[in-house]
KEMARDREN-207299 format. One record per residue: residue in three letters; x, y, z of N, C-alpha, C in turn. Coordinates in steps of 0.02 Angstrom, whole numbers, plus 50000, padded with zeros to 5 digits. Example, Ala and Ser with C-alpha at 12.3 -4.5 7.8 and 13.67 -1.06 7.14 Angstrom:
// residues 2
ALA506604971650390506154977550390506604983550390/SER506424988850354506844994750357506455000250394/
This chain:
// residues 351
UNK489734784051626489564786351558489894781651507/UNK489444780251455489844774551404490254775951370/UNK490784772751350491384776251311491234778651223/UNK490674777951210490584782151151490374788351183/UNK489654788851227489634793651236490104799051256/UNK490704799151301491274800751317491634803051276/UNK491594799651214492024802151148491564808851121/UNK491034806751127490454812551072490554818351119/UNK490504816651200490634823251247491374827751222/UNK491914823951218492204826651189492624830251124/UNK492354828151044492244828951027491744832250975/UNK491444836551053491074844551028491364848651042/UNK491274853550969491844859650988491804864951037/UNK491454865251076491414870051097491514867151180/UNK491654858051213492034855251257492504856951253/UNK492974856051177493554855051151493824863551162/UNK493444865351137493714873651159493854876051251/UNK493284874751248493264874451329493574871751391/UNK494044864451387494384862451382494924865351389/UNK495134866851313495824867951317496004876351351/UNK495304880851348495284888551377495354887251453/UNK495214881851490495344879651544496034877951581/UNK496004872551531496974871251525497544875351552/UNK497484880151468497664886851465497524891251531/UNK497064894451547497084896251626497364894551676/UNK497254887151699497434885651764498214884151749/UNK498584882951675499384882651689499654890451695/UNK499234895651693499364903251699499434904451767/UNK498934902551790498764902451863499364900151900/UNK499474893251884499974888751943500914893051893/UNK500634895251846501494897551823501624904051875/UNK501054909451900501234913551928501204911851998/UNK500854907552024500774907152079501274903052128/UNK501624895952081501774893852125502914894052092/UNK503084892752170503794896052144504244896152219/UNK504654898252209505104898552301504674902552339/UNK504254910352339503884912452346503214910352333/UNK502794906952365502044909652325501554912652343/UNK501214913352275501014921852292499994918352283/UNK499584920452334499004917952335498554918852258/UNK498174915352251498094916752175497264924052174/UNK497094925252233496764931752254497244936252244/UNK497774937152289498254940252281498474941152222/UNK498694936952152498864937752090498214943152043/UNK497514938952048497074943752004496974952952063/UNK497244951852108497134960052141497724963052097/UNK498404959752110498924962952077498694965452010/UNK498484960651949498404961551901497984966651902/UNK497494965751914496864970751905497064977551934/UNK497304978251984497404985951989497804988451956/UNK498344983951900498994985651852498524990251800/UNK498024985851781497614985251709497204993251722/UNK496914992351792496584999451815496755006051824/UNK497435004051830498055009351856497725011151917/UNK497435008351968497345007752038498015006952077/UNK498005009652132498435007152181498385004152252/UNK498254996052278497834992052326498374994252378/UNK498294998052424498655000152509499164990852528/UNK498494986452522498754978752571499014974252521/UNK499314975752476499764971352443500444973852449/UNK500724966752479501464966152498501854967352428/UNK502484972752412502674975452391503104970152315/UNK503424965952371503994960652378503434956752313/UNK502514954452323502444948952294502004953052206/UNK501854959452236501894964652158502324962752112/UNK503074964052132503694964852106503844957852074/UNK503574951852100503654946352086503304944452032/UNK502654946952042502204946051979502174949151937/UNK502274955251929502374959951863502934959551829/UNK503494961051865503974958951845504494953051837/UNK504164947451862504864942151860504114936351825/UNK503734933351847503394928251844502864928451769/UNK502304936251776501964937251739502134938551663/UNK502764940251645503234940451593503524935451592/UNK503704931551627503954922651620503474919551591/UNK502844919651601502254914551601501974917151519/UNK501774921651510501664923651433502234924651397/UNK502694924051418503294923251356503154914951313/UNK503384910351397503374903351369502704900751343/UNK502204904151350501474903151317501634906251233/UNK501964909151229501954914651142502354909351127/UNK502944906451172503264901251126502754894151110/UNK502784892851168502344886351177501604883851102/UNK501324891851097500954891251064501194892550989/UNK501624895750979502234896950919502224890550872/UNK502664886250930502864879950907502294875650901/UNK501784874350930501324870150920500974871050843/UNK500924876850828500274878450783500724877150730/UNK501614879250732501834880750653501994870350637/UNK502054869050712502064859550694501574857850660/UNK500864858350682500294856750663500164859050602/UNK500454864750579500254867950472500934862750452/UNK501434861850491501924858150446501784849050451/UNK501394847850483501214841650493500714840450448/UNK500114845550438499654845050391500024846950323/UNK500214849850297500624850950241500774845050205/UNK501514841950253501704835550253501464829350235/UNK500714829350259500394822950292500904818950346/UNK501214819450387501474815550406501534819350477/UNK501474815550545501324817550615501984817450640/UNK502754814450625503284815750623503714822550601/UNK503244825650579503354831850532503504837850621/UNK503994841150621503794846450674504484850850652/UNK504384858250688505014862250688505534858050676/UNK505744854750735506324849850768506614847750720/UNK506204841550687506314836450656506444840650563/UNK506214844950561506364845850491506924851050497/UNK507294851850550507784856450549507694864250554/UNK507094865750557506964875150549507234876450621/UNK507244873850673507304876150732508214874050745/UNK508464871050713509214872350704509414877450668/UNK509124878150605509424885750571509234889350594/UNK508704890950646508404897050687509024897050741/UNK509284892850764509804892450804510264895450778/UNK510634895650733511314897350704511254904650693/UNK510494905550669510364916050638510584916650706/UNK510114914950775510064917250829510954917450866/UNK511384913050867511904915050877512514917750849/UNK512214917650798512704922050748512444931150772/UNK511974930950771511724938450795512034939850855/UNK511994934150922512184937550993512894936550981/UNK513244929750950514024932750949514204937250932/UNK514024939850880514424944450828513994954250844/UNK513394952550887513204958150920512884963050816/UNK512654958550817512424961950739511804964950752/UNK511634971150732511064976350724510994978950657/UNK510394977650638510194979150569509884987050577/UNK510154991750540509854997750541509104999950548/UNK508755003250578508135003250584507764997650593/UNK508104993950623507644988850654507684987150711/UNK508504988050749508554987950815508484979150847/UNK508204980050915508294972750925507794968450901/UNK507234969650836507034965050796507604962550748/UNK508324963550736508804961250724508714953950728/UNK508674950150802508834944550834508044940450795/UNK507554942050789507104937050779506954935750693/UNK507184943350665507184945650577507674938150557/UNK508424939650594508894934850565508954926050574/UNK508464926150635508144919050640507854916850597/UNK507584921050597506744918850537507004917750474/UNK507554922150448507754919050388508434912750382/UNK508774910950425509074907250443508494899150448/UNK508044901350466507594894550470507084894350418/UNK507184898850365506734899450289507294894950257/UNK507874898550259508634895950207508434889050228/UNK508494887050309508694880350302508034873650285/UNK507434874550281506734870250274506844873450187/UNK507134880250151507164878750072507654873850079/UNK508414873050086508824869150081508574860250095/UNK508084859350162508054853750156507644850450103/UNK507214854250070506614852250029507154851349980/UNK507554855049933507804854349874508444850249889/UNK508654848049961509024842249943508804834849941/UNK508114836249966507494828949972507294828349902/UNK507454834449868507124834049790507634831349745/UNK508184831549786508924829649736508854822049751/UNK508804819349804508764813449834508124807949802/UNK507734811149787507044809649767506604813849760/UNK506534813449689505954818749622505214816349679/UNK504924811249710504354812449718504164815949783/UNK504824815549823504874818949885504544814549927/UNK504634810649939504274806849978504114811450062/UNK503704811050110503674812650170504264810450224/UNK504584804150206504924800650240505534803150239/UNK505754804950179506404808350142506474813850165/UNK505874816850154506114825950184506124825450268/UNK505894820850293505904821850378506644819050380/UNK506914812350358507754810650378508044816650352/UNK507924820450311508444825550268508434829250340/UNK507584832150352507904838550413508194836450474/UNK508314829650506508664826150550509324827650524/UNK509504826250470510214825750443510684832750461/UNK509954838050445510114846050414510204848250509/UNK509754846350541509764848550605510324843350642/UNK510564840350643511064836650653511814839550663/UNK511684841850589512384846650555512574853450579/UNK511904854150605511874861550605511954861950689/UNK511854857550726511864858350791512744857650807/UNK512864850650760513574850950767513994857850742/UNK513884862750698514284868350690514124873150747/UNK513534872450772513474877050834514134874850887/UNK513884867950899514534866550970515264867050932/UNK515344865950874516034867750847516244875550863/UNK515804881050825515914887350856515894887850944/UNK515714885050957515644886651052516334883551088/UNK516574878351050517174875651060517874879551032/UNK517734882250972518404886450952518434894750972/UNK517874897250985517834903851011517824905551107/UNK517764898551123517734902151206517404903151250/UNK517514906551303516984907051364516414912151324/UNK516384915651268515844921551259515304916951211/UNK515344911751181514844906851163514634900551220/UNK515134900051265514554895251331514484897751348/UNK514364904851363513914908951401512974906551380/UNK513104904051305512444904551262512254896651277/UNK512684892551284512304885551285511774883851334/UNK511624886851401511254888951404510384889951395/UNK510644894851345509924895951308509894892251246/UNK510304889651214510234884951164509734878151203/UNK509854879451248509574870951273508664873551306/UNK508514879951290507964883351283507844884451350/UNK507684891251380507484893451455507064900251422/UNK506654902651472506284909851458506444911151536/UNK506864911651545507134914251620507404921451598/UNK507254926551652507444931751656507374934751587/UNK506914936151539506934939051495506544944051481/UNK505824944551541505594951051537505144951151483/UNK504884958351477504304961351434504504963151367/UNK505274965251363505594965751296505674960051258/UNK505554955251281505744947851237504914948151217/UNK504404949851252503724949251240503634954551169/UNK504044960351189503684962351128504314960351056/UNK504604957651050505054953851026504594949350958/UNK504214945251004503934938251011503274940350963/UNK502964945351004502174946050990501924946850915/UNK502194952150883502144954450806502104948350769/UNK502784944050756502714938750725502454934050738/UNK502234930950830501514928150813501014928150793/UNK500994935650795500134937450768500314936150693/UNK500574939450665500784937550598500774930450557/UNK501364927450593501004918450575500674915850576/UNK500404915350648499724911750665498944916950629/UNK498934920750601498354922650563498414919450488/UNK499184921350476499304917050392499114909750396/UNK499304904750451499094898750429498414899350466/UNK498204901750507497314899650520496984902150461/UNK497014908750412496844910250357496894903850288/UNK497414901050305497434893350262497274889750278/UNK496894887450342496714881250367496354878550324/UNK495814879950271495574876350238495824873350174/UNK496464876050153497024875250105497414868850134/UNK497524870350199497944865350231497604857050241/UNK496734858650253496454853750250496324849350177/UNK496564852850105496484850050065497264847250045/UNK497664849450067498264846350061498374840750088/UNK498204841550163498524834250188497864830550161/UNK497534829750105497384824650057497894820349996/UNK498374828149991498734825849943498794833649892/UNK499424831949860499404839649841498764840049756/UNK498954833749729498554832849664497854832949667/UNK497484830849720496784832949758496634838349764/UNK496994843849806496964848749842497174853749760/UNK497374850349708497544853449654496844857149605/UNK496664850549620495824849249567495224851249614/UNK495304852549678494754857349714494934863949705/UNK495334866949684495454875849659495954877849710/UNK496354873249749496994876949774497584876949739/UNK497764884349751498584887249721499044881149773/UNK499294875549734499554873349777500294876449811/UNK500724878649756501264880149754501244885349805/UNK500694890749780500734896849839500694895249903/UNK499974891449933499844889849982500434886450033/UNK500964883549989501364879250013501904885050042/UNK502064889149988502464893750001502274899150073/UNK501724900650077501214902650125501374901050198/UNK501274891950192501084889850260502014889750276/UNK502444887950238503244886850247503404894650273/UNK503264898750255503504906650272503194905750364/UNK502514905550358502284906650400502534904050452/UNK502674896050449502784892550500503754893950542/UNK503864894950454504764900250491504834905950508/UNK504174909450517504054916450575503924915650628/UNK503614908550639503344906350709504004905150745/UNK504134900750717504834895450728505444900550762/UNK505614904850701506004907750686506074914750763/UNK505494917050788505524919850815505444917950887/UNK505184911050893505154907450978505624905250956/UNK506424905450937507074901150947507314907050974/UNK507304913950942507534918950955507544922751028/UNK506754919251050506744922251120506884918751172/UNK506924912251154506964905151210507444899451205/UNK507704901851138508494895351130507844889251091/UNK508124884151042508054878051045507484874851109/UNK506834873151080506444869051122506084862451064/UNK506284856951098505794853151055505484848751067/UNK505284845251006504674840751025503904844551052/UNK503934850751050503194855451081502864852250987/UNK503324856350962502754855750894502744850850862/UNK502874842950898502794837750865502284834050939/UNK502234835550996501774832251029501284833851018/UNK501094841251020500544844451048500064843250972/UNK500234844550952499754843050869499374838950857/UNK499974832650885499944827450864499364824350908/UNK499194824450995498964822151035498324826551029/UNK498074834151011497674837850993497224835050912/UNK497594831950865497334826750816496804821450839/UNK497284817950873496884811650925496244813450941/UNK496324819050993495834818651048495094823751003/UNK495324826950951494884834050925494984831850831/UNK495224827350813495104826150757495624830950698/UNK495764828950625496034833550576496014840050553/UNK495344842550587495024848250540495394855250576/UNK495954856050518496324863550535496054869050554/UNK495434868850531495014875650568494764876050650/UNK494844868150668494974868650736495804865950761/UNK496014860250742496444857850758497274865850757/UNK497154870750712497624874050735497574880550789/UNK496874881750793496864887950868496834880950935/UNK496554876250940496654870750990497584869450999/UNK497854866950946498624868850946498924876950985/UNK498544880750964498844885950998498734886251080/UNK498054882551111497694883751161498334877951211/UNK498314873051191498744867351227499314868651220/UNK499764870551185500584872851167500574878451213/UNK500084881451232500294886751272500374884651350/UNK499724882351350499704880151412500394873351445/UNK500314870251406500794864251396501654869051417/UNK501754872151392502514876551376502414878951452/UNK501884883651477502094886251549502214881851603/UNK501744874051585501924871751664502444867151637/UNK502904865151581503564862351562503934867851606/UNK503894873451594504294876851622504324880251697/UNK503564877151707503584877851768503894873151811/UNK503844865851783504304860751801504924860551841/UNK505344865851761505854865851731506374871151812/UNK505814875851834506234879951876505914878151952/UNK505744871551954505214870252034505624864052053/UNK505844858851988505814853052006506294850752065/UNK506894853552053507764854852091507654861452117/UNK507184864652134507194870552157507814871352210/UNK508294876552227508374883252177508554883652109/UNK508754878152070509174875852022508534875851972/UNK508674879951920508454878751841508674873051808/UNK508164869351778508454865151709508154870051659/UNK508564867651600508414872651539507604868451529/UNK507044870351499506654872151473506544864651434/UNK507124865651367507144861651337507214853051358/UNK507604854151419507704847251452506944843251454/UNK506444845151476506004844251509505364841851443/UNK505474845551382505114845051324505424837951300/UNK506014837351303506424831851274505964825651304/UNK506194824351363506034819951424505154817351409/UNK504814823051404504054820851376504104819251301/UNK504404823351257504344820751199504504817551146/UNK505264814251198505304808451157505174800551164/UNK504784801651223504354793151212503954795451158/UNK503494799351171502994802651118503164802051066/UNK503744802851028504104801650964504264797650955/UNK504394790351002504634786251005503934781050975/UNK503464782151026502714780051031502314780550932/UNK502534785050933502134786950844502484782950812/UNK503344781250807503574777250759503324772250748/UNK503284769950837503034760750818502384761350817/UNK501974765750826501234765950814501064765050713/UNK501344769750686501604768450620501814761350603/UNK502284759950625502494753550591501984748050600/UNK501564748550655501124743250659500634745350620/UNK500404749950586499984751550549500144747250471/UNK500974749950461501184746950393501064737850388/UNK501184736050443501264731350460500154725750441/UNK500084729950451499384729750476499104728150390/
């Protein structure tokens, strides 16, 4: 097949969907299936299906139920709610931005999501009537404070804000902020390395309560920025463009920034620190499916998900019996990837 045609095959949306609904499946599949145990993937849709039916199948081994309902099938859609979390709120903050450097990570929201998040499990803080939405409430605003803080110190630094400025600022801000984490973990003791850990991001052992944790504020974010996708597509023109076609710029901005520190804010809360998800996946989903936010951010959601289960499926197979954190494994892919865009950029400037 000729390599245009190849391109046009894949760039129809409904390949591109298809595709990635595929993806998405078969890393579901191999997250439950394969493991120190594995469990046949007949065997997985009987389990499921008689859960969903409230059936009870006589010839399913007890041992590989127990495995899938409870230990694997709650592993595998956790790191998918994150996976897809982080992808989509990269991709509104990348479009925002204009700039493909732009992600959680790099602008620091996923460090101040760090600090709410252990300030909550050190200090064992519960907000009245809210219970253990405590842990994801105080993230979320911990990683609002810190993406306002970096913008208005990029604004102190430079009135035009350049793209370039606000991405070193949140390097700087996430920098700082990682270093006061290991400072507290160093002056308080064995009850903060208990947490490093999950700072270095795992969805190990966390169950159906971290799911419903997780779920609310995805649905929540990810409808606010797919509801802006066409806002978002007039921005990353430029905000003075996107001004004179009839968008609230200021709001919209305010909008997609909330939104993207509910996403953020609440996959730090359930999974520690993971990065580089919402600066690859966007970014390589751009490439292959083009700018247009009305696809480019449910495609972000479709690959971040899928992408996040088999990282982590990696993550607990590779050294089997031995876990690496989560995050190890995101790093390792995503920073050639980050590495790859710089000088891809510079040869552009260059150009």
């Amino acid at each position: 097949m000729p390599r245009r045609s190849i391109l046009k095959f894949l760039n129809n949306k409904f390949t591109a969907y298809g595709i990635a609904f595929i993806f998405l499946i078969i890393s579901i599949i191999m997250g439950i299936s394969i493991g120190t145990v594995s469990v046949p993937v007949l065997t997985i849709v009987k389990i499921i299906g008689a859960k969903l039916l409230g059936i009870s199948i006589s010839n399913i081994d007890p041992m590989n139920s127990s495995i899938v309902l409870n230990i694997r099938l709650p592993r595998v859609i956790l790191s998918g709610l994150v996976g897809a979390s982080l992808a989509i709120a990269g991709a509104a903050f990348q479009g925002l931005l204009r700039n493909p450097l732009a992600d959680p990570y790099t602008l620091g929201v996923s460090s101040g999501a760090s600090v709410g998040a252990v300030i909550t499990l050190f200090f064992n803080l519960s907000i009245p009537f809210v219970g253990f939405f405590t842990l994801p409430l105080l993230s979320i605003l911990f990683s609002f404070l810190t993406i306002f803080v970096v913008l208005t110190f990029a604004r102190k630094i430079e009135r035009s804000m350049r793209v370039e400025t606000i991405i070193l600022t949140g390097i700087i801000f996430s920098s700082f902020l990682g270093a006061l984490i290991s400072l507290m973990i160093a002056l308080t003791g064995d009850e903060l390395r208990q947490i490093i850990g999950w700072l270095l991001g795992s969805v190990s052992m966390r169950g159906w309560e971290y799911i419903k944790i997780i779920l609310p504020f995805f649905i929540i974010g990810s409808a606010v920025l797919l509801f802006n996708a066409k806002e978002l597509n007039a921005m990353s023109f430029g905000e003075e463009r996107a001004h004179h076609l009839g968008v609230n710029v200021q709001k919209r901005k305010l909008l997609v920034l909330i939104a993207g520190s509910i996403l953020t804010g609440a996959a730090v809360a359930v999974s520690g620190t993971i990065g580089f998800v919402g600066l690859v996946i966007p970014h390589l989903v751009r490439i292959v499916w083009g700018p247009d936010h009305k696809h480019l951010l449910p495609l972000s959601i479709l690959i971040g998900s899928g992408f996040l289960i088999l990282a982590d499926l990696i993550s607990r197979t590779i050294i089997s019996p031995t876990e690496l954190p989560i995050g190890v494994i995101t790093a390792l892919i995503g920073a050639p990837v980050f590495a790859a865009i710089l000088l891809q950029r510079k040869r552009m400037e260059r150009s």
